[in-house]
N, C-alpha and C positions, 0 to 999 in steps of 0.2 A: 450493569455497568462494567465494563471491559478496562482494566489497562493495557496499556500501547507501551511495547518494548518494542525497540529501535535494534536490529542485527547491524554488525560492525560492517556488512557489505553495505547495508540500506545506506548507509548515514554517508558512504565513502561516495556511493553514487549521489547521492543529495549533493553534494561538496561539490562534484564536479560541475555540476550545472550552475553557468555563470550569470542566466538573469535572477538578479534578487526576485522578482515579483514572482516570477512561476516556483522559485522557492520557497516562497512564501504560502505558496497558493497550493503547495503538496503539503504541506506542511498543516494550513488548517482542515485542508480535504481528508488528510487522516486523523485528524482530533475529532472527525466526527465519527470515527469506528468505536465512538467508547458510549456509543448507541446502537453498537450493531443488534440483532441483523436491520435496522431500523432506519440504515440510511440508504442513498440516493448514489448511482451508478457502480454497484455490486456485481457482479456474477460469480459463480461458482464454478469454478475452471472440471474440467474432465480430462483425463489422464493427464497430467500435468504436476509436476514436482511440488504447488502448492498451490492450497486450497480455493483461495481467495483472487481476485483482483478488484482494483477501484481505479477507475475510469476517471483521470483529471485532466482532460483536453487533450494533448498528444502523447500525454504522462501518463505508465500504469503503475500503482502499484499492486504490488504482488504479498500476499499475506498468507499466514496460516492463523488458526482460531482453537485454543484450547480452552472448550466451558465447562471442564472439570475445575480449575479454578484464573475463567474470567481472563485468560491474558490474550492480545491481539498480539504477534510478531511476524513484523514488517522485515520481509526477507530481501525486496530488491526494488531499485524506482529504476524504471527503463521508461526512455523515450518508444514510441509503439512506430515499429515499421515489421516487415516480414518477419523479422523470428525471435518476436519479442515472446510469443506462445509457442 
């Protein structure tokens, strides 16, 4: 079981997204990383600043994963167009 720390960029870019629902909807798509590696639209990024993303419709987030002790930290939510990788 993983806790989910929130980086002060992540939470800035969550802000800015003005439909409530798809705020909503990042919001419980990351409550499910406190089961990783055990959930649904994952990959492991390659040369890339950090380790993780999580696939929520046109929504990525972007994460790092430290299992020395158990924390998920959500580094960035970007909308996915060309230079979101």
């Amino acid at each position: 079981m993983f806790d989910i720390d929130w980086m002060p960029k992540a939470l800035r870019q969550l802000r800015k997204i003005r439909e409530q629902t798809i705020r909503a909807e990042l919001v419980d798509a990351a409550e499910t990383l406190h089961d990783f590696p055990n959930c649904k639209n994952i990959k492991a990024l390659v040369n890339h600043r950090y380790g993780y993303r999580l696939r929520v419709g046109r929504y990525r987030i972007l994460f790092d994963v430290d299992n020395v002790v158990n924390i998920i930290a959500i580094q960035e939510v970007k909308k996915r167009n060309e230079r979101t990788y």
